[in-house]
C-alpha positions as CSV (number, residue, x, y, z in Angstrom):
1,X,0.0,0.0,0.0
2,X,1.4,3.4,-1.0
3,X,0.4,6.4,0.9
4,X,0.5,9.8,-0.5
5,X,0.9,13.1,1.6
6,X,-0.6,14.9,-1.2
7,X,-3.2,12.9,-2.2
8,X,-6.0,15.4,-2.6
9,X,-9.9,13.9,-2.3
10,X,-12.3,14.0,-4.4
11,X,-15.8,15.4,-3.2
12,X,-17.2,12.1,-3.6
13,X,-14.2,10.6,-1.6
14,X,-14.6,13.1,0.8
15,X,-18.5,12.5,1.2
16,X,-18.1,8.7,1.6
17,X,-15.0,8.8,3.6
18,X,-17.4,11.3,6.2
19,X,-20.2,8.7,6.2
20,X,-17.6,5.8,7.4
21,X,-16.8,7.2,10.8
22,X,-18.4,3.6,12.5
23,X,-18.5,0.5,10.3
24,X,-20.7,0.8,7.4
25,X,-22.5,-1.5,5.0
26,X,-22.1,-0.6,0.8
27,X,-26.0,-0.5,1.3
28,X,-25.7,2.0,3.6
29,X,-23.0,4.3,1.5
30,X,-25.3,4.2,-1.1
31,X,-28.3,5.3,0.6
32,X,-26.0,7.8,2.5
33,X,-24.5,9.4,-0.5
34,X,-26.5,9.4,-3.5
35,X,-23.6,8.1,-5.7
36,X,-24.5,5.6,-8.2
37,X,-22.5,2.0,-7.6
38,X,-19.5,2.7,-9.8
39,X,-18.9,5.6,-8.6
40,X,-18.5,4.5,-4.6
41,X,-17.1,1.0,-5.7
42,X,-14.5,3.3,-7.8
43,X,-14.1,5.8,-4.5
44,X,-13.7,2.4,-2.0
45,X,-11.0,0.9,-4.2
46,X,-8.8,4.2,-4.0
47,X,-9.7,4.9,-0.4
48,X,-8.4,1.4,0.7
49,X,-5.2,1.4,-1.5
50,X,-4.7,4.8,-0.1
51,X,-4.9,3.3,3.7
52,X,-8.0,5.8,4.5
53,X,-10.6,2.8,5.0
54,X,-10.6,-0.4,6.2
55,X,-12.5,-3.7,4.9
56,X,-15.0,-5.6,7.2
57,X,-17.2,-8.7,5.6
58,X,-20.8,-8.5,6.2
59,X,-20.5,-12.1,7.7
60,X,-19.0,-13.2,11.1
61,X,-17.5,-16.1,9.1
62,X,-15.8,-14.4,6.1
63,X,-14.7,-11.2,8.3
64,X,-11.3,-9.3,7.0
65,X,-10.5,-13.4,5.5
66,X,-10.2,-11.3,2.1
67,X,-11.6,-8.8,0.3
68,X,-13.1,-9.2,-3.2
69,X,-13.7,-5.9,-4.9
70,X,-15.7,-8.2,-7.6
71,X,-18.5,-8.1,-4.8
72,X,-17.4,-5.0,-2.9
73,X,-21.4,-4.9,-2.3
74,X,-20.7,-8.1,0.2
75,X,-18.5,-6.0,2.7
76,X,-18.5,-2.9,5.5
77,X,-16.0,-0.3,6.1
78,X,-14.7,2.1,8.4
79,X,-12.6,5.0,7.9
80,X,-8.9,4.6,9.6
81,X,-7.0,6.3,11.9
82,X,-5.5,8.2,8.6
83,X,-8.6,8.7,7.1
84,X,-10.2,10.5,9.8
85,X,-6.8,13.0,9.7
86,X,-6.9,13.6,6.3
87,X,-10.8,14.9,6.3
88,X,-10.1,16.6,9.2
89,X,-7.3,18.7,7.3
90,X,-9.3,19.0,3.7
């Protein structure tokens, strides 16, 4: 995972990453947001290889084993410690 100091969010970054303050389903993003699917699945793929979110399964018996971002639909997540810094700071 690379982390960039300068990575700048995008509004819709900065929208989802706000609503992922406690664990969070995709259905709940979505209903949260606004933002059709690609464009949150699109957001949660950067957000994660940035380090800002973390990946929870919606089941006790697949949770963190591995993420599949073929059904990101299937999974929570929750802003990190980073993640809450850098919307605190943009």
């Amino acid at each position: 995972m690379v982390i960039m100091a300068g990575y700048k969010l995008s509004p819709s970054e900065k929208t989802i990453l706000r609503e992922l303050i406690f664990p969070e389903s995709f259905e709940n993003i979505v209903s949260g947001t606004g933002y059709p699917y690609g464009v949150i699945r699109d957001d949660l793929i950067q957000l994660i290889n940035h380090g800002f979110i973390e990946v929870a399964s919606n089941t006790e018996s697949q949770k963190k084993s591995f993420f599949d971002s073929d059904h990101i639909h299937l999974f929570s997540y929750k802003a990190t410690g980073l993640g809450l810094k850098k919307i605190e700071h943009q």
